[in-house]
C-alpha positions as CSV (number, residue, x, y, z in Angstrom):
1,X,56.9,96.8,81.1
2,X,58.7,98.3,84.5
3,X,56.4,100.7,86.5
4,X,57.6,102.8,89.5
5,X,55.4,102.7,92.4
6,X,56.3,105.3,95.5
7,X,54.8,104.4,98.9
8,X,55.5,105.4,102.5
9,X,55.9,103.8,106.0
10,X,53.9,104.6,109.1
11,X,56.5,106.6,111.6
12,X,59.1,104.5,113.1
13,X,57.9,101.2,111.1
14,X,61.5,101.2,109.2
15,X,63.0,98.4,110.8
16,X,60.3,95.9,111.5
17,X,58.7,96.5,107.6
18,X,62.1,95.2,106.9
19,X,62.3,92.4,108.7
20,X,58.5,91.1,108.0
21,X,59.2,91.8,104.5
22,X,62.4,90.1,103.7
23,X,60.1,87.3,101.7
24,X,56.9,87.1,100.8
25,X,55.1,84.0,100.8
26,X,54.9,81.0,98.4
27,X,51.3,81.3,97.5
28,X,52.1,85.1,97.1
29,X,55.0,84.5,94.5
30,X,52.8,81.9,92.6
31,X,50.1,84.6,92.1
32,X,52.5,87.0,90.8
33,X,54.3,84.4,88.4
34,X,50.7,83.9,87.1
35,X,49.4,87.0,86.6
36,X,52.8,88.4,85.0
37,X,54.5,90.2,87.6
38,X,58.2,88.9,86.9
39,X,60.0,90.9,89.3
40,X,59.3,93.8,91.9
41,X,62.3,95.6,93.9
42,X,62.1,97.9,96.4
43,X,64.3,100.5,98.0
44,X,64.1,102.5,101.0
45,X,65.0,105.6,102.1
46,X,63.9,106.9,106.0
47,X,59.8,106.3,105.6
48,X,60.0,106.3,101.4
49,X,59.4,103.3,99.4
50,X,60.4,103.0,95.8
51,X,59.3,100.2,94.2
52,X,60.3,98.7,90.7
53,X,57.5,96.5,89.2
54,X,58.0,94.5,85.9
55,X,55.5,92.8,85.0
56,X,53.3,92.1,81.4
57,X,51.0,94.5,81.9
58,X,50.3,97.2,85.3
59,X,46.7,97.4,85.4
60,X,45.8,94.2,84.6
61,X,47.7,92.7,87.6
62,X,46.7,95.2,89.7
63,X,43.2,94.2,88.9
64,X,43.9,90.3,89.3
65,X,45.3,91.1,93.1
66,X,42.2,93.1,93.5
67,X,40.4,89.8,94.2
68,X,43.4,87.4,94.8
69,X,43.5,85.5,98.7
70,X,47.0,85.7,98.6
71,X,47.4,88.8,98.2
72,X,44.6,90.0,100.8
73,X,46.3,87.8,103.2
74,X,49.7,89.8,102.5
75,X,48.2,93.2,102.6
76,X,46.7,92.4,106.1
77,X,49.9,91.3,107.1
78,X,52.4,93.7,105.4
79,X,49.5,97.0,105.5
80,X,50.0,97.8,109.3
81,X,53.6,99.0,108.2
82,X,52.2,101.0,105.5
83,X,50.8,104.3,105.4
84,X,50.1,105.2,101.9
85,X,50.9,104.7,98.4
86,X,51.3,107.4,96.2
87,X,48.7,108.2,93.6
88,X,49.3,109.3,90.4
89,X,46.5,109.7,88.3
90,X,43.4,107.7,88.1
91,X,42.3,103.8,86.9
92,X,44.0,101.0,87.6
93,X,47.4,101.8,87.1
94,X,46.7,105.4,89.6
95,X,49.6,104.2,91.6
96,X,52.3,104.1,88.9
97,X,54.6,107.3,88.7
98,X,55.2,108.5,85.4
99,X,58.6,108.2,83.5
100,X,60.6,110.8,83.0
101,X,63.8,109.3,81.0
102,X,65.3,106.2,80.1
103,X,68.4,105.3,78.5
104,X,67.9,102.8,76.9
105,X,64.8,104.6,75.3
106,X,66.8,107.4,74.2
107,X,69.5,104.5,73.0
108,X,66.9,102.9,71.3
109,X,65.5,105.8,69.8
């Protein structure tokens, strides 16, 4: 599944959030492999973050980096850039925006 996430920076974080985010860590990367997140992009524009999360299944692996070190470790880290993510409904997967369109669902269709 891909899920779009929408978060934004703290005022004049821009350039430093890029820089300490240019890689995440090992132990970071091993977590997502093993709880199914296969790839995650993200774009910026000024303070907006848009994120592109594939991955096996959204809440799940939103509920496995609930309690994961690595992760907590990262979010300390990374979260001072941060502001806010967007929320856009409520559970687990609150954070993912809902789809709109697809081509290749309307292809496939």
């Amino acid at each position: 599944m891909r899920v779009a996430l929408h978060s934004v920076l703290r005022p004049g974080s821009e350039a430093e959030y890029e820089a300490d985010h240019a890689t995440i860590p090992a132990d970071l990367a091993e977590t997502f492999a093993r709880i199914g997140i296969h790839d995650w992009t993200i774009w910026r524009s000024g303070r907006d973050l848009f994120h592109l999360v594939e991955c096996d299944d959204f809440a799940a692996a939103i509920r496995a980096l609930a309690t994961d070190e690595a992760n907590a470790r990262w979010q300390a880290f990374i979260g001072r850039h941060v502001d806010h993510f967007t929320t856009f409904r409520d559970g687990d997967d609150e954070q993912a925006m809902p789809e709109v369109w697809s081509l290749a669902a309307q292809n496939a269709g």
